[in-house]
C-alpha positions in Angstrom: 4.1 -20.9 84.7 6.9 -19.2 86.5 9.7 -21.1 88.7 8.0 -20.4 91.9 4.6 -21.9 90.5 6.4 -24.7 89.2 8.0 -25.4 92.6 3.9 -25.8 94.2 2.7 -27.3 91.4 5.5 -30.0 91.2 4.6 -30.9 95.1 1.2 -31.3 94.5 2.3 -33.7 91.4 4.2 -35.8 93.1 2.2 -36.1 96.2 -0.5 -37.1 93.6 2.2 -39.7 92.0 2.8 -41.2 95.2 -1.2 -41.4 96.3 -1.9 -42.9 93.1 0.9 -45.9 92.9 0.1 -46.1 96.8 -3.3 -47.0 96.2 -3.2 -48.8 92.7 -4.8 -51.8 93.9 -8.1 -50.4 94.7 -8.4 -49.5 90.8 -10.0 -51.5 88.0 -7.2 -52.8 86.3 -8.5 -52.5 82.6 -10.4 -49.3 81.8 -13.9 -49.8 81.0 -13.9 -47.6 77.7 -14.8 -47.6 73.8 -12.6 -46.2 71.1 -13.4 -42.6 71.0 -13.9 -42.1 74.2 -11.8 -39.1 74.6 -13.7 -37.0 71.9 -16.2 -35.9 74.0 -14.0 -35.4 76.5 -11.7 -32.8 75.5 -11.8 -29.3 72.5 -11.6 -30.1 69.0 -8.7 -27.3 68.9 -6.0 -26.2 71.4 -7.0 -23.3 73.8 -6.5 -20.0 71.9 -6.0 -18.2 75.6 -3.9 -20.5 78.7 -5.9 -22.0 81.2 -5.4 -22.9 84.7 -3.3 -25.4 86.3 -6.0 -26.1 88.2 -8.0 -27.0 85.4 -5.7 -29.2 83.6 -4.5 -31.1 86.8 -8.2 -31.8 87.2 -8.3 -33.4 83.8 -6.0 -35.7 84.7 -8.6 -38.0 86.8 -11.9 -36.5 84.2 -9.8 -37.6 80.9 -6.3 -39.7 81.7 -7.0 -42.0 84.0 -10.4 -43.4 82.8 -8.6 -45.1 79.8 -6.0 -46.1 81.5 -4.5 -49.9 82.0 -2.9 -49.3 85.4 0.6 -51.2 84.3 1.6 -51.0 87.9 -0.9 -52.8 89.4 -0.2 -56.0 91.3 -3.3 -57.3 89.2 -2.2 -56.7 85.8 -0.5 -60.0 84.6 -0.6 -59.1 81.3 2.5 -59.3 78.8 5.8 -58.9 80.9 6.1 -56.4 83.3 6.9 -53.0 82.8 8.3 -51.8 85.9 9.1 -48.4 87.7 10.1 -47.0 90.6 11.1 -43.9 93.3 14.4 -43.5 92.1 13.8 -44.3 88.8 11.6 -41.6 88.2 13.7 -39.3 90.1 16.4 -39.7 87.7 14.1 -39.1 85.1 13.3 -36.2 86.5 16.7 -34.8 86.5 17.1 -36.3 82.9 14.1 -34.2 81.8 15.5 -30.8 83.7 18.9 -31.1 81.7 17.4 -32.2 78.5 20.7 -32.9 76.6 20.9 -34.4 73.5 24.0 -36.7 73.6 24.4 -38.0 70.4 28.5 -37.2 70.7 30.9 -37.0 73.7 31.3 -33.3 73.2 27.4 -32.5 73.3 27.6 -34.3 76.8 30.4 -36.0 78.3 28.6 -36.7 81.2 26.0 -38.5 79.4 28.0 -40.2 77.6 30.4 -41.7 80.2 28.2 -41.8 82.4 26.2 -44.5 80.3 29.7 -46.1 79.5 30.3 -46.9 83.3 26.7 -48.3 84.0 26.6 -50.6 81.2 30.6 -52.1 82.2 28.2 -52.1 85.6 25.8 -54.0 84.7 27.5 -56.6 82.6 29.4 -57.7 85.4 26.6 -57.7 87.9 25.0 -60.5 85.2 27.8 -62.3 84.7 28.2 -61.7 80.9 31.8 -62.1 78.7 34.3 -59.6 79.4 34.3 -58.9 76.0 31.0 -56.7 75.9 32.7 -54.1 78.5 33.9 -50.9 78.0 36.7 -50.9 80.1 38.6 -54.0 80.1 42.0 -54.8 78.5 42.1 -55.8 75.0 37.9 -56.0 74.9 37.0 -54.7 71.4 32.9 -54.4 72.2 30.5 -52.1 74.5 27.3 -51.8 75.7 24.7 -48.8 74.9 21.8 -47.9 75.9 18.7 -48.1 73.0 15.2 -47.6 73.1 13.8 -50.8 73.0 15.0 -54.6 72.4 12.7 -54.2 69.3 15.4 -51.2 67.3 18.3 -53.3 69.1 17.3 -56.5 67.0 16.9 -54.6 63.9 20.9 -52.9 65.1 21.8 -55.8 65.1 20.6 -57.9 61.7 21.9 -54.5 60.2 25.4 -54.7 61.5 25.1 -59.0 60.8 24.0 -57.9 56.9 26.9 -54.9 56.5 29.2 -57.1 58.0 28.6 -60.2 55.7 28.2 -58.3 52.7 31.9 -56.6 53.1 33.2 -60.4 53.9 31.0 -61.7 50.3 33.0 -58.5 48.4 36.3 -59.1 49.5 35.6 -62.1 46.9 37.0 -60.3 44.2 34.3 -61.7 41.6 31.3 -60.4 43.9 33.1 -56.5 44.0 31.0 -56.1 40.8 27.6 -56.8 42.3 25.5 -53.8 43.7 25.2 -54.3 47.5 21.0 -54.4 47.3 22.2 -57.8 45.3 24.2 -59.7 48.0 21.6 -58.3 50.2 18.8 -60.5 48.5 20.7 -63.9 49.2 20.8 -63.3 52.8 19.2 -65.2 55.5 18.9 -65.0 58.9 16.7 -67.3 61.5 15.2 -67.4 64.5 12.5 -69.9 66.6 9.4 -70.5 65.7 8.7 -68.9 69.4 10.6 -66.2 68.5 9.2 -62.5 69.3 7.8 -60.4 66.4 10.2 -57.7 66.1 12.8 -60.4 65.0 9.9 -60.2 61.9 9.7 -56.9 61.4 13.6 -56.2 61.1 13.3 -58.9 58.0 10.7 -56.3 56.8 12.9 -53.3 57.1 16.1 -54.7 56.2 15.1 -56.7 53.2 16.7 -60.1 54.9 14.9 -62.8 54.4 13.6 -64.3 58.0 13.3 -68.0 58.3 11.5 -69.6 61.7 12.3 -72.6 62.4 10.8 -75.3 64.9 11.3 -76.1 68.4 11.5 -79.2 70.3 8.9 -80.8 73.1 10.5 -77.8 75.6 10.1 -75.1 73.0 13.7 -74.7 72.3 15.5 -74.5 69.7 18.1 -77.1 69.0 21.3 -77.0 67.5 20.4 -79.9 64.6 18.0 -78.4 63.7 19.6 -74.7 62.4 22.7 -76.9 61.2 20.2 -78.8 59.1 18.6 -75.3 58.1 21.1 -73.9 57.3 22.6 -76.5 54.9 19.7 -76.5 53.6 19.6 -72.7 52.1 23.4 -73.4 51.2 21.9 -75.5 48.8 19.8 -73.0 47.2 22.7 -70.2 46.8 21.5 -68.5 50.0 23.8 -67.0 52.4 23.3 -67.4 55.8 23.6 -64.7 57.9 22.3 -64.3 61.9 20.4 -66.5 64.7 18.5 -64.3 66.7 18.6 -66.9 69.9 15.6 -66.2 72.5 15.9 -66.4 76.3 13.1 -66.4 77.8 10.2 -66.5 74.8 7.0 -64.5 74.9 4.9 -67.4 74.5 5.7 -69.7 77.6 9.1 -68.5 78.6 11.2 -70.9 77.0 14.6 -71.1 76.4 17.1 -71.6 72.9 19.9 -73.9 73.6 23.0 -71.4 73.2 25.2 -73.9 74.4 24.4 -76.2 70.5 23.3 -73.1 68.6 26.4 -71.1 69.6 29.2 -73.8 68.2 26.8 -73.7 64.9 27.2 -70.3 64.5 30.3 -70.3 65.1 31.3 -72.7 62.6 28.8 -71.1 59.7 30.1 -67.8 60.4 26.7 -66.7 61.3 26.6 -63.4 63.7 24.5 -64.5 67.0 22.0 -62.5 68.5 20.4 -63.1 72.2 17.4 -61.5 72.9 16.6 -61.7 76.6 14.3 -59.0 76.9 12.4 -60.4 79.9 14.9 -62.7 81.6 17.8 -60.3 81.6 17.0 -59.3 85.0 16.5 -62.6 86.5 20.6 -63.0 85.6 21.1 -61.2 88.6 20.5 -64.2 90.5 23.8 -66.7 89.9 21.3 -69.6 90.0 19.0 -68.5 87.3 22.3 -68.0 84.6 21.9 -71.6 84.1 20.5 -70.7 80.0 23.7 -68.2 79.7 25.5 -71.4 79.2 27.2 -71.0 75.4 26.8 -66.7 75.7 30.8 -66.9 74.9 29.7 -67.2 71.4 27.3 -64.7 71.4 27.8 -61.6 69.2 25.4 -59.3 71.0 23.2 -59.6 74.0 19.9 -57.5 74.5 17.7 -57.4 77.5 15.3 -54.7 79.1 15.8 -52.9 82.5 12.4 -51.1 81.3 10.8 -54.7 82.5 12.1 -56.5 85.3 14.6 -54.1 86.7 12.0 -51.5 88.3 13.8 -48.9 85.7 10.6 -47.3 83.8 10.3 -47.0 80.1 12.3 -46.6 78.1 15.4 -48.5 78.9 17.3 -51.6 76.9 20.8 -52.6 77.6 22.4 -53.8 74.2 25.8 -54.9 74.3 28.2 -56.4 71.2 30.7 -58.2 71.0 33.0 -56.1 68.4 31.9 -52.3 68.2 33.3 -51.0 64.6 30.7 -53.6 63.5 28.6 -51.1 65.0 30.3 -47.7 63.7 30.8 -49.5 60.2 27.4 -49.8 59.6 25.7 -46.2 61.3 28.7 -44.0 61.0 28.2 -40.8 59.2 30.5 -37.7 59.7 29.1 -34.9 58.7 31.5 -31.8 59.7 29.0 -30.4 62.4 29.2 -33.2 64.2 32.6 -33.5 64.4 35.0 -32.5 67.5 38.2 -32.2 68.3 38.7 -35.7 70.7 36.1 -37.7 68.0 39.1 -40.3 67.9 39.5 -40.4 71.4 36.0 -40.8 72.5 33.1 -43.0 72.4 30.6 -41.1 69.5 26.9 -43.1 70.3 26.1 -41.6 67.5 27.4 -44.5 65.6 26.3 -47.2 67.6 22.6 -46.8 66.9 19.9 -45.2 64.0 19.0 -42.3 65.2 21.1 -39.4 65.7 19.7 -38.1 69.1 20.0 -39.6 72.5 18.4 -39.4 76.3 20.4 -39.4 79.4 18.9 -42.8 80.1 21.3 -44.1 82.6 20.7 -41.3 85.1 17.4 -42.9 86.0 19.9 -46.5 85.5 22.5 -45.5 87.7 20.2 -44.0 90.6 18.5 -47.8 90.7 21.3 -49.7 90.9 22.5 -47.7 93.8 19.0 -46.7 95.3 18.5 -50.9 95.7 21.9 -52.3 95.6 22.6 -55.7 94.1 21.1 -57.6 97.0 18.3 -55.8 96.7 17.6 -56.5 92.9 18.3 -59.8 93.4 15.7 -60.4 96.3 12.9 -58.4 94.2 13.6 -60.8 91.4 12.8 -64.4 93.7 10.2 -62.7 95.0 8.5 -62.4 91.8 9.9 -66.0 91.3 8.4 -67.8 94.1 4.9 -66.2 93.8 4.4 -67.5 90.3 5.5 -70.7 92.1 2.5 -69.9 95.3 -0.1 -69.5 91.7 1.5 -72.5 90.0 0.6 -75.0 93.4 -3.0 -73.7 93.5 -3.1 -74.3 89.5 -2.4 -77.8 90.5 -4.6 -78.1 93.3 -7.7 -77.6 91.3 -8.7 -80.7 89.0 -10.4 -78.7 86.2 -7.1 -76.6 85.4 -3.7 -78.1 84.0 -0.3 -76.2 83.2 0.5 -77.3 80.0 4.6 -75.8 80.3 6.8 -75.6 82.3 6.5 -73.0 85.0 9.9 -70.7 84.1 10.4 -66.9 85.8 7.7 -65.1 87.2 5.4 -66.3 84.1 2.8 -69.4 84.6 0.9 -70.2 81.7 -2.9 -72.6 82.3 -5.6 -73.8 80.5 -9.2 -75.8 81.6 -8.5 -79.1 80.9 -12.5 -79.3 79.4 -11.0 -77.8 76.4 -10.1 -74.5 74.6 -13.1 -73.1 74.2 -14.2 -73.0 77.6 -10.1 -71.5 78.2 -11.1 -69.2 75.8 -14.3 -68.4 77.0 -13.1 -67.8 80.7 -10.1 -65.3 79.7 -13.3 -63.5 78.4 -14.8 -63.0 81.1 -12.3 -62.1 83.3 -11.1 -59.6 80.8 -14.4 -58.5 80.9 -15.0 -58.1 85.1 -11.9 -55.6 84.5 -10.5 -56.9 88.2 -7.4 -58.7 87.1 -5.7 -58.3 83.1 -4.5 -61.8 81.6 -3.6 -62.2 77.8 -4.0 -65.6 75.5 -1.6 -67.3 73.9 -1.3 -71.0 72.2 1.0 -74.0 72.2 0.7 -75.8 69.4 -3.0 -76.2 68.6 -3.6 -75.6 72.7 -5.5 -72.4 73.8 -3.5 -71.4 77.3 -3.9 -68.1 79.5 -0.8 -66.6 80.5 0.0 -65.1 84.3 3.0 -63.2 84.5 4.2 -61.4 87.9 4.6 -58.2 87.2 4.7 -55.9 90.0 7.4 -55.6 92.9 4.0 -54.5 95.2 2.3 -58.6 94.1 2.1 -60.2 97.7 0.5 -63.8 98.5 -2.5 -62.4 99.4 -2.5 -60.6 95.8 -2.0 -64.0 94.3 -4.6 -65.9 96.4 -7.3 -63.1 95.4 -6.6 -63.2 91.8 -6.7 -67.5 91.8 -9.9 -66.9 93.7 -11.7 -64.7 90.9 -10.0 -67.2 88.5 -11.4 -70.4 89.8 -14.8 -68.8 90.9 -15.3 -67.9 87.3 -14.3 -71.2 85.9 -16.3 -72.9 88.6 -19.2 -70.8 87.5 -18.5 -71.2 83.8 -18.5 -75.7 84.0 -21.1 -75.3 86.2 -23.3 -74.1 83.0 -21.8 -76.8 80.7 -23.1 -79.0 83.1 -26.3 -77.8 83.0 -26.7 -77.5 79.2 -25.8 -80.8 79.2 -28.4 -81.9 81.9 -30.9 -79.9 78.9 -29.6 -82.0 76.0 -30.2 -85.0 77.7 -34.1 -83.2 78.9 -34.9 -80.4 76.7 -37.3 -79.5 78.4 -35.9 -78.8 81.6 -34.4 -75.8 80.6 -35.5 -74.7 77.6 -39.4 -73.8 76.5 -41.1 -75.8 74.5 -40.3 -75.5 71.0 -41.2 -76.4 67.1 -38.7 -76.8 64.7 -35.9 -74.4 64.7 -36.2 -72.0 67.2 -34.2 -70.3 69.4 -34.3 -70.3 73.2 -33.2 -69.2 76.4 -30.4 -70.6 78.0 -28.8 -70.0 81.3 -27.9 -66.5 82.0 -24.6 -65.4 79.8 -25.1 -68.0 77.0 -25.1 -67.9 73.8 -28.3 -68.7 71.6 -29.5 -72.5 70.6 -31.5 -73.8 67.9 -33.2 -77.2 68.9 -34.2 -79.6 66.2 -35.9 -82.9 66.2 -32.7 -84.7 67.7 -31.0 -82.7 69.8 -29.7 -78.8 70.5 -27.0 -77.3 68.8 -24.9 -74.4 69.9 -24.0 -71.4 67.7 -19.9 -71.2 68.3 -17.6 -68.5 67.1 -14.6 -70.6 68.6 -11.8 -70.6 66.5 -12.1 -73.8 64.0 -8.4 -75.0 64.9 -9.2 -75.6 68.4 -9.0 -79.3 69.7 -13.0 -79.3 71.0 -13.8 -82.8 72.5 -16.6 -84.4 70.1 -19.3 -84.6 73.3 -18.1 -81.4 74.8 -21.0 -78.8 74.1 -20.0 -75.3 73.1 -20.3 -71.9 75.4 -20.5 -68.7 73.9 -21.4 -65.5 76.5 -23.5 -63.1 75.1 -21.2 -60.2 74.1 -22.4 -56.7 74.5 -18.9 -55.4 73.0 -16.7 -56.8 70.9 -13.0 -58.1 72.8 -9.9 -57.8 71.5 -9.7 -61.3 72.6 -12.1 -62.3 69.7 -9.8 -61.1 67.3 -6.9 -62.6 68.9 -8.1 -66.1 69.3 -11.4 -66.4 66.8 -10.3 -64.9 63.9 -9.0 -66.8 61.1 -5.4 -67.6 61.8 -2.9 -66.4 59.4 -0.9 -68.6 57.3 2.3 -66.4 57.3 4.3 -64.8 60.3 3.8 -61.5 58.2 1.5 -60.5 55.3 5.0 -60.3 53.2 4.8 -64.0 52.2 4.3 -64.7 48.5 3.0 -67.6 46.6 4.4 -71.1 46.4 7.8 -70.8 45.4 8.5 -72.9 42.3 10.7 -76.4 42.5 13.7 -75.0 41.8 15.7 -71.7 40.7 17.5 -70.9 38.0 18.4 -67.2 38.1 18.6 -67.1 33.9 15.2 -68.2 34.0 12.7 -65.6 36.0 9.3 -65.8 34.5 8.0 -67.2 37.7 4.1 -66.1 37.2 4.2 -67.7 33.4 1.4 -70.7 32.8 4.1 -73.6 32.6 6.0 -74.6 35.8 9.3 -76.0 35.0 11.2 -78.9 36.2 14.2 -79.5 36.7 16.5 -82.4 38.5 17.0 -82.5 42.0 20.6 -80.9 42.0 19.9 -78.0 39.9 21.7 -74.7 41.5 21.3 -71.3 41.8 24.0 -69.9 39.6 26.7 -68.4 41.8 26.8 -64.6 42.9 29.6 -63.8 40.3 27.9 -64.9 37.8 24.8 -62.9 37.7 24.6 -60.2 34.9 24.2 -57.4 35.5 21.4 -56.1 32.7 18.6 -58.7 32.0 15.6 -58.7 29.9 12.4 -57.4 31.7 10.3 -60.1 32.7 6.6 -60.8 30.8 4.1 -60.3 33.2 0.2 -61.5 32.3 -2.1 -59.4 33.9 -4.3 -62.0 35.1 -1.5 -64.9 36.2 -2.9 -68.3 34.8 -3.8 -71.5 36.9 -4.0 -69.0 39.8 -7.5 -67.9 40.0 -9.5 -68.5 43.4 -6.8 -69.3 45.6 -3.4 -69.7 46.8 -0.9 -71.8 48.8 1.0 -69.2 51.3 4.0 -71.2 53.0 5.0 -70.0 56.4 8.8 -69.8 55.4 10.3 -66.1 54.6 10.1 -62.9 55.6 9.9 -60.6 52.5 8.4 -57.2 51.8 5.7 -58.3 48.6 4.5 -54.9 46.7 1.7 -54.0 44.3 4.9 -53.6 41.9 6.4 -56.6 41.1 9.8 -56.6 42.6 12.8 -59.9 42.2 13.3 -61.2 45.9 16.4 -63.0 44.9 18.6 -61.9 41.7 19.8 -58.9 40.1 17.6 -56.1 41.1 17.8 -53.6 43.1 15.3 -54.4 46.3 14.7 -50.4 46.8 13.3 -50.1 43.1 9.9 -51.5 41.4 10.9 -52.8 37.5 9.8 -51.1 34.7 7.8 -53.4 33.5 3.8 -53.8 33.2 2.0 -53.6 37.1 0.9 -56.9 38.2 -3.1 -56.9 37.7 -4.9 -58.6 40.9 -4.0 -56.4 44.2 -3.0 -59.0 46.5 -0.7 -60.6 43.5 3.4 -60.7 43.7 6.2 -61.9 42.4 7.6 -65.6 43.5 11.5 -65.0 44.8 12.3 -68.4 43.0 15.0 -69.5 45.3 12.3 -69.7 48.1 11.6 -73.2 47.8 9.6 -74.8 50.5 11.8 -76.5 53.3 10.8 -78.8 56.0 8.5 -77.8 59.2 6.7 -75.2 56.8 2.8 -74.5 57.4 0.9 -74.9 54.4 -2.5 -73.4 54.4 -5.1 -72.1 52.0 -6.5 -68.5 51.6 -8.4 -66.6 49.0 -6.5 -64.8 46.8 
């Protein structure tokens, strides 16, 4: 393809963009596709010889769009949104024409300083500390653009853990300790409603993650870390980052900043805000009511990529001081070095990779395309018609909103029950005319409705409660009949002998009538609250939904499967043989032996191959977040966390080694699974 090609071609693209977003609505919003699909769509190999634009451009509707979710559509009120728009791809555009890689100043500056100005931009336009800007007398942090909010919570646990670390060794007995050593006594929190990439940086940086619960609101609470975090003083831990939510996946719920903030202050703990949804809504002067206690805040996340109508990918990351950053990424190897490195801002340093986008073109050609009015308007529109869906939630007796209504997100549930809730998410999912997702307070089933495109009118929001309703409507109207059959079984069911099964109302699962009464087969999840007369619903599945997995599988005991086994009552770091026969005891106050006076060579520890007294099964505690290997590795001690022992390999597969200054703490799960 030549320029002059390119030129046609790239018409005919975007007039096919702009028919496609312009008519989104008349699309089934979840593709109506198995896994595989594609395979017998498209050549096991690459063409050998080039083909056609023609033919490729007509693969796009044959191959692409078939398995699409249509993200844009004012009908997918899935997850959060995930926004674009005209000049947001425009940029992109641009972005993709220049193609720089700015990891330095000197392999862009405009890229660079460009991003510098946009994020001092939009830190004022949200009303966050002077401290995160750029350009601001005596301000000692930044802002940067990363990929997502996930790699910015993992930035910034890594800049927390080098940070504390280099404050444990200025203690000059610690200087002797290997680094991976401190690293094993660290701890870091977040809410139990907390996202799961606050998880998986735990995983990757070897910091033990500890969730801890929320009040009636879903919040967390300022006690209740204080409390926590005494706690794990106790048992030699070192407490080390709160990553605070704003604006939780779950419900939208909110940590209190304003009590969490004077604790981490005072504990010397490095606070983390994720607001990866409600960023944008900050905007709006009367929706910063949660910023309230960001003054203590060490770094403050949120995505453009969801709210802002700026497409993926996109997250604005700002921290407080930035050579926490560079202390903890910096390398300077000589061909990256230039002659104003001391002078400029190096992103390079700020991040883990080494390459960057020009991501604020497509940033900078929003925020002047709409203007802040603008923004702000798009953001209470999206406010007011959850609010429209929330009233005819309400209206209807057989629904209930079981939280609070916060942002463009509503979450509702039948009141018969969570298996009907269940059971009706379903089959809407399966109609493929509007995309919800499932989520649970507490032991509740709920649906969640989140606002997600700028296009969503009232008359969008009336159509989608209609389908809802309609289907619930249809959905109690054959419980009621199965009950009318319970109490006559032979009004809709055939006559029968002894066990065998028979037809029910069109979409129902299958019933075996006995001598007393029928009995419905139910793959509901055994944790749901079911009312004793209710009688269970099951549609006939032709296909297997995610949504089975999600809400009838077994639920999992640990936020991660890097839990290990009941720690024992107490640690004593001489003593290590945690998978021996005997458990021992030891008085209440026994401590773990201070950081200086670990040694540093200690005897291997005896391993059985098959570990007594543990055969069958296993308590798993909902408490830590720490890798487990088939090779038996010490959590907590003198080990290095990157290295297996030499020592014998731990027999069973699923079997690992106890970290003993895990011991169980208050709000823990405890549940039982097979080894």
């Amino acid at each position: 393809m030549q320029a002059e090609e390119y030129n046609r071609r790239g018409k005919e693209l975007v007039d096919y963009i702009t028919e496609y977003l312009s008519s989104i609505r008349e699309r089934r919003v979840i593709p109506d596709v198995k896994p595989g699909y594609m395979r017998a769509l498209i050549p096991d190999s690459a063409p050998t010889e080039p083909e056609k634009w023609d033919s490729i451009f007509q693969d796009i509707e044959k191959v692409i769009m078939p398995g699409m979710v249509h993200w844009q559509s004012p009908h997918m009120h899935a997850y959060f949104p995930a926004l674009t728009s005209w000049p947001s791809m425009l940029g992109d555009m641009l972005a993709d024409a220049i193609n720089c890689i700015g990891f330095t100043w000197a392999s862009s500056p405009a890229c660079t300083e460009l991003e510098i100005h946009v994020m001092d931009w939009l830190c004022k336009a949200l009303g966050l500390p002077s401290f995160f800007l750029h350009q601001h007398p005596g301000s000692p942090g930044g802002g940067i653009l990363q990929s997502t909010v996930s790699e910015s919570t993992l930035v910034a646990l890594l800049a927390a853990r080098k940070d504390k670390i280099i404050q444990l060794k200025e203690n000059q007995e610690n200087q002797v300790l290997d680094d991976s050593v401190l690293n094993s006594r660290l701890v870091a929190y977040a809410s139990d409603q907390a996202h799961s990439s606050v998880e998986k940086a735990g995983l990757i940086s070897l910091v033990k993650i500890r969730f801890l619960a929320t009040d009636e609101q879903l919040s967390l609470r300022g006690e209740t870390l204080r409390q926590a975090i005494q706690e794990d003083k106790k048992r030699g831990l070192v407490p080390v980052m709160l990553c605070a939510t704003l604006g939780t996946t779950g419900v939208c719920s909110f940590d209190n900043l304003s009590e969490l903030g004077p604790v981490c202050t005072e504990e010397g703990l490095w606070l983390h805000v994720d607001a990866a949804y409600a960023g944008s809504a900050y905007f709006c002067p009367e929706l910063r009511w949660s910023l309230e206690g960001i003054q203590y805040a060490d770094s403050f996340v949120f995505n453009p990529s969801k709210w802002m109508m700026v497409h993926f990918d996109c997250t604005a990351f700002w921290v407080r001081d930035k050579i926490k950053l560079q202390q903890t990424f910096s390398v300077d190897p000589v061909y990256l070095r230039h002659e104003n490195s001391e002078a400029a801002t190096d992103f390079m340093h700020w991040q883990i990779p080494l390459s960057r986008r020009f991501r604020s073109l497509k940033l900078w050609f929003v925020m002047r395309s709409f203007g802040l009015k603008n923004l702000q308007a798009h953001i209470r529109h999206g406010i007011k018609m959850a609010k429209l869906l929330e009233s005819l939630i309400k209206s209807d007796p057989n629904f209930e909103v079981p939280a609070e209504q916060n942002l463009g997100l509503v979450v509702f549930c039948l009141k018969a029950g969570n298996f009907l809730t269940q059971e009706l998410l379903k089959r809407l999912t399966r109609s493929g005319k509007i995309y919800l997702i499932p989520a649970e307070i507490y032991t509740k089933s709920i649906i969640r409705f989140s606002v997600t495109s700028q296009q969503t009118t009232s008359d969008d929001i009336v159509r989608d409660w209609g389908i809802i309703s309609k289907m619930a409507a249809e959905l109690l109207a054959e419980k009621h009949n199965l009950r009318d059959a319970e109490a006559s079984p032979t009004a809709g069911l055939r006559e029968s002998v002894g066990n065998t099964p028979k037809v029910l109302p069109h979409g129902l699962a299958s019933v075996t009538v006995n001598s007393e009464k029928p009995s419905i087969k139910s793959t509901c999840n055994p944790d749901s609250e079911i009312e004793p007369e209710e009688i269970n619903l099951d549609a006939k599945v032709n296909v297997e939904l995610w949504i089975d997995k999600a809400w009838n599988g077994q639920r999992r005991s640990t936020r991660s499967l890097s839990c290990s086994s009941v720690p024992l009552p107490y640690t004593n770091i001489a003593f290590l043989s945690c998978c021996n026969n005997a458990v021992p005891t030891a008085p209440k106050d026994t401590k773990l032996k201070p950081l200086s006076s670990i040694t540093r060579e200690p005897p291997l520890l005896n391993i059985p191959e098959t570990p007594s007294g543990l055969q069958g099964k296993k308590i798993l505690k909902k408490f830590y977040s720490v890798p487990s290997f088939r090779q038996l590795l010490v959590h907590c001690g003198r080990y290095q966390l990157c290295c297996p022992l030499k020592g014998p390999q731990v027999g069973p597969k699923n079997w690992s080694s106890t970290c003993l200054s895990c011991s169980p703490v208050k709000h823990t799960v405890t549940t039982s699974t097979a080894l």
